[in-house]
N, C-alpha and C positions, 0 to 999 in steps of 0.2 A: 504494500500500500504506500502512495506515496505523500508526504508529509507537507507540509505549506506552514511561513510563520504568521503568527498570528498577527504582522503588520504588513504581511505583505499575501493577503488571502487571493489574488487574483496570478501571484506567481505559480510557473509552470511548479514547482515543487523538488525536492529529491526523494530516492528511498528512503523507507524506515530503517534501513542501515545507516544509512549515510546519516541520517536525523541524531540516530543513537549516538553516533562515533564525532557527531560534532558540539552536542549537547547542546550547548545555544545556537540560536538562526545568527547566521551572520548581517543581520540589519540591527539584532536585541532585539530580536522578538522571541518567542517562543514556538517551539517545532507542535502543530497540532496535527496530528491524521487527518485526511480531506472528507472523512466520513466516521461515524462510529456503527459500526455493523451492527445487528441485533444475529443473537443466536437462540439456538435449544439445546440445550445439556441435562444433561442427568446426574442426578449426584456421585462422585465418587475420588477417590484419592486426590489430595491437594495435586503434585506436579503432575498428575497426566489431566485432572481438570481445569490447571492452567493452561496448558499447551492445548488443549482444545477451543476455551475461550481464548487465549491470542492467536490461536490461525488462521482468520481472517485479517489479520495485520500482518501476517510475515509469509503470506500468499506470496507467489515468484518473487523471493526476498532471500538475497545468499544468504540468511539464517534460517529459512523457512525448513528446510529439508533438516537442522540437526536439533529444530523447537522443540521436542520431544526431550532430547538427550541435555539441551540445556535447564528445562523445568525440573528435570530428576536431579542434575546436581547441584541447580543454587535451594531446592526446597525440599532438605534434608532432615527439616524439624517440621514438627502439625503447628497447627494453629486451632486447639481445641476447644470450642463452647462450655461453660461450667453456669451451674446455676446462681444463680444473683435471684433471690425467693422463686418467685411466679415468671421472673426474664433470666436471662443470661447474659453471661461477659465472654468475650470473644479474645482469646489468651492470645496477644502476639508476639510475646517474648521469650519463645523459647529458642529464638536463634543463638550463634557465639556469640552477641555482645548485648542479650539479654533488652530488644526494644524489636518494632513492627520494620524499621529502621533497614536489620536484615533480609528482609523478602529483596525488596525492590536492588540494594548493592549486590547482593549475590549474583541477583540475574543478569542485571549489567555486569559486572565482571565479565560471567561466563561470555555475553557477549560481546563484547570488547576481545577478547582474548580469543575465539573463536575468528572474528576479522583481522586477527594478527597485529592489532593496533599495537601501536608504541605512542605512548602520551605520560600528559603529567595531568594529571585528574586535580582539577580544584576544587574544594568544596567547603563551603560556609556551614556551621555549626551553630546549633543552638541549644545542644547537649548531647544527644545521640544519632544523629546524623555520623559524624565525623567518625566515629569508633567504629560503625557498619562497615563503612566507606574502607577504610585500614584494614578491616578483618578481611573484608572482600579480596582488595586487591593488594594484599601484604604477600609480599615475594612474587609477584609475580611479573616473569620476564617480559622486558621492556614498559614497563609501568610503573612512573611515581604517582605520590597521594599527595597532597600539600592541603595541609585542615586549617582553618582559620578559625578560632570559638573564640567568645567576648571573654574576658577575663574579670573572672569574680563572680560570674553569672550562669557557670554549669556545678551542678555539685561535685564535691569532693571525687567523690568515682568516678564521676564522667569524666572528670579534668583525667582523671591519675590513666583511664581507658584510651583518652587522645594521645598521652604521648608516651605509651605505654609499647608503642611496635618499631620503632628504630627502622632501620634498613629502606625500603624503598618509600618512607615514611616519615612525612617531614610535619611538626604540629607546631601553631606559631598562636601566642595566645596575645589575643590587641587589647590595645588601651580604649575600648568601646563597646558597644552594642549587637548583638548579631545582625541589626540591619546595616551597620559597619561594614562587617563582615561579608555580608548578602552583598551588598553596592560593590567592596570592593572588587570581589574575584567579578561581578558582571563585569566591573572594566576594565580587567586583565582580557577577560573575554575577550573583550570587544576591541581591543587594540591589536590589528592583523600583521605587523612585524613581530611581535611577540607571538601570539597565537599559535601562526606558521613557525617560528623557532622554536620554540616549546613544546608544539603538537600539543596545544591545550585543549582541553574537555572538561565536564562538570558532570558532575555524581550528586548533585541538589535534584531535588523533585521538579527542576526545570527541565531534567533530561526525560527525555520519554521513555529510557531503557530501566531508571527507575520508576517512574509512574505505571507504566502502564500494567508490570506483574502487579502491583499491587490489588489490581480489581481481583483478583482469584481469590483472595481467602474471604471474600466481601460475597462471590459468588456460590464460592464451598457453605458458608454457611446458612444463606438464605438455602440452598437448598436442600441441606443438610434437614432444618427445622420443615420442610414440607409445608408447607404456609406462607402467603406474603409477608413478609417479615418487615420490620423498622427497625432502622438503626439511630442511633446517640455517636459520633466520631469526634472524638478531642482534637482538637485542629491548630496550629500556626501558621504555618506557612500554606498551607491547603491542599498540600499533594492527599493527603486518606484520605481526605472528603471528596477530593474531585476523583478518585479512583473510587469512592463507593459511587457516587451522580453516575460516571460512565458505566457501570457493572448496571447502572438501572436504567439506560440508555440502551444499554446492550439485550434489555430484554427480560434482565433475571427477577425473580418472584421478590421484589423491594417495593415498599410501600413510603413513607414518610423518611427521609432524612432530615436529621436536626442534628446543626452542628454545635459542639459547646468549645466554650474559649475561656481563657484567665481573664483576668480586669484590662486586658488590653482588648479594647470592646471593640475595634474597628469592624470587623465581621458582622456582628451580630446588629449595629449601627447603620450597615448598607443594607443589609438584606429590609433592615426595618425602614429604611427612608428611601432606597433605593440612588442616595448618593456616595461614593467613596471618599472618605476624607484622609488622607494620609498624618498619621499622629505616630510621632516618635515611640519607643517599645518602652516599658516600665517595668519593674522589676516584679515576679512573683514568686511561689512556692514552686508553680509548675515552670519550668525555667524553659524548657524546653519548646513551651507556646508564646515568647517571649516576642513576638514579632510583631511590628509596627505596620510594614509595607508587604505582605503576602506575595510572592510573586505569582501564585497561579491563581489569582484576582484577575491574571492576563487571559487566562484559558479561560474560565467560569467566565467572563465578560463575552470572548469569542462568541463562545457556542449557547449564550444567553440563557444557559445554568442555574435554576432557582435553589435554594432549599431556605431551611429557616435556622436560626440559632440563636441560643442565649449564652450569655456571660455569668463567669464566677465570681467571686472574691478571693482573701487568702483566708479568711476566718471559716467562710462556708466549706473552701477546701480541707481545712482542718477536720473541724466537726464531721464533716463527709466520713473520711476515713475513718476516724472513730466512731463514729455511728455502721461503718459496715462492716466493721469487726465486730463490733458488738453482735450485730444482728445475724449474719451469715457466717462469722469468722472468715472475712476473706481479708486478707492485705492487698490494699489496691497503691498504686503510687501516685503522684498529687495532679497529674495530667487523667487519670481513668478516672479520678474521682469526681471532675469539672463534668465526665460525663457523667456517671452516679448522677450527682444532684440536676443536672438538667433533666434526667428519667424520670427522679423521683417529685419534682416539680407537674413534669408532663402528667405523668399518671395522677396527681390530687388535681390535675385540670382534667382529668377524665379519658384522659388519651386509654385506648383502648387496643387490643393486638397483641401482638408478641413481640417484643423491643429484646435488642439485642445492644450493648457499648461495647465498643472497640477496648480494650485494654491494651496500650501501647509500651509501656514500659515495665519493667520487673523492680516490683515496690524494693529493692536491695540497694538497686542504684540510688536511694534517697531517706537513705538508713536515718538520717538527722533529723528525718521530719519525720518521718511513718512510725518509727519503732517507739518516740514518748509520748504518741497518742495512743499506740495501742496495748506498750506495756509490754510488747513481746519483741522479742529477737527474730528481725527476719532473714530465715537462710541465704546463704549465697550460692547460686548456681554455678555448677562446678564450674562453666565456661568464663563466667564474670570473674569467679577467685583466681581463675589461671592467667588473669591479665592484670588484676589486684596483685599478683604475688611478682609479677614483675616491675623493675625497676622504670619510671617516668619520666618525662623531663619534655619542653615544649618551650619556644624562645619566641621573645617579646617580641612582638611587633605593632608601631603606629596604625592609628586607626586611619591612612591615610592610602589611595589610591597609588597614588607615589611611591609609598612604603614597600607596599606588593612588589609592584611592577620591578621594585630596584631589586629587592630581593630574590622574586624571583631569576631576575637576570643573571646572578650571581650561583644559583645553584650548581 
């Protein structure tokens, strides 16, 4: 299928190879598909019911013919449903770096590395991004990683997970914000003597090679539960919600999406007034939804994308998680619980169905905040301690355009 940016919708387009292996359009727009297919699937094993739902995207596409054998090895962990009372939570952390994070870097990997790409992957972080991104493509021939995370604003583990892999794996921690962060690698991007010397790419939910596996464990479970289903998606930057909208575009049994956000309300602001207003990012417990300026605001705009969403606090996220320990014994982390409470909202306004929230991160990563509301110790998955147990380190960097560009130059 061939792919067109989202600023230049009347161009002839390239492959969804080419899309993947360039990650941004070269105008700064973003790579969208020229169609979203609708299908029919049947339930069954996460990677062979990915590779079915992306077959119509990688149709006469030098990846199409090995889509099978790339679903099996970037989707090596489940993404399994547990109960939350009368709904469920949608577990996406049991990849290696313990966030939903891992679906979408796996499978870009595999394909990137399947096209024989040699690149320096840049990617903005705003907690678990950045550690996917490194597990995915750590050692692998002819590929660097360069992480860029706001400093002071991922927790402790996330930090110690960015600069935790050494080797083809550079982490650089800035003096700002992750929309810092986000601006800066667009403008590494976007600068074509660099680009071309670099053979730059991006691994953010800009690239389609992550967005687009993501709709699969969004379709596994709708059809999993046999019912039209709704989901609650905790959202920042808005690659999982616009990958659960296209899984419902595509056809699958989804009823209502509502997305939930920290107190950086921009999201939930547009959907209700229908204008965008760009407001700097603020600090909260879920660090990881920290984001001001969304980039796939670009896509959802494109293809005139509805859903609905409400915002949290940090107090309510608090309480959250103590409250669904109390009640279910579940340990949620402070991003799953933004959805929690917009569920539990929904259903005292009488929402009715079968509601299903995205759980995106593995409540261990944010041990400071979850374990003195709940009173408990929460385990660490062996995948997360084998990165804990290694040694860290990650060099400063200006929060300046300039800063990159120089540095990167210098690699």
């Amino acid at each position: 299928m061939r792919c067109v940016s989202t600023r230049s919708p009347g161009a002839p387009g390239v492959p969804l190879s080419e899309a993947i292996s360039q990650g941004l359009a070269p105008d700064g727009g973003l790579f969208v598909p020229v169609a979203i297919p609708e299908v029919q699937l049947a339930p069954g094993p996460l990677p062979q019911l990915a590779a079915r739902l992306l077959a119509p995207y990688f149709a006469d596409e030098l990846l199409g013919a090995q889509l099978e054998q790339i679903c099996a090895a970037a989707f090596t962990f489940d993404a399994p449903l547990v109960p939350l009372g009368s709904d469920r939570l949608l577990e996406l952390f049991h990849g290696p770096t313990a966030a939903f994070k891992d679906f979408g870097a796996r499978f870009l990997s595999e394909c990137l590395t399947r096209l024989g790409a040699q690149q320096t992957i840049l990617v903005a972080t705003s907690g678990d991004t950045g550690a996917a991104v490194a597990a995915a493509f750590h050692r692998r021939p002819g590929m660097r990683v360069v992480i860029l995370y706001p400093k002071g604003r991922v927790s402790a583990r996330q930090e110690h997970q960015l600069g935790a892999f050494g080797d083809n794996v550079h982490a650089f921690r800035v003096s700002g914000t992750f929309d810092d962060c986000q601006r800066m690698v667009k403008a590494a991007l976007a600068d074509p003597p660099l680009r071309s010397k670099l053979q730059l790419g991006s691994a953010n939910s800009i690239s389609l090679g992550r967005l687009l596996p993501q709709m699969a464990y969004f379709a596994r479970a709708a059809l999993e539960v046999k019912a039209p289903v709704n989901f609650v998606v905790p959202t920042g930057n808005l690659g999982n919600a616009l990958a659960c909208l296209m899984a419902k575009q595509m056809g699958l049994p989804i009823g209502r999406i509502v997305l939930a956000t920290n107190a950086n309300r921009g999201l939930p602001d547009f959907f209700q007034t229908g204008t965008w207003e760009p407001r700097p990012s603020i600090v909260t417990l879920a660090n990881a939804m920290d984001v001001g300026a969304p980039s796939n605001l670009e896509r959802l705009r494109y293809w005139k994308l509805t859903a609905e969403a409400d915002w949290v606090d940090d107090d309510t996220i608090r309480s959250t998680i103590r409250r669904t320990w109390e009640q279910h014994r579940l340990s949620i982390c402070p991003h799953t619980a933004c959805g929690v409470e917009v569920l539990r909202r929904l259903k005292a306004e009488g929402a009715d169905g079968t509601w299903i929230v995205a759980a995106t991160a593995h409540p261990a990563k944010f041990e400071t905040i979850v374990e003195p509301l709940i009173g408990q110790r929460v385990p660490v998955p062996p995948a997360l301690q084998q990165l804990l147990d290694r040694p860290s380190s990650a060099e400063p960097l200006d929060p300046t355009d300039a800063a990159l560009i120089s540095r990167l130059g210098s690699l």
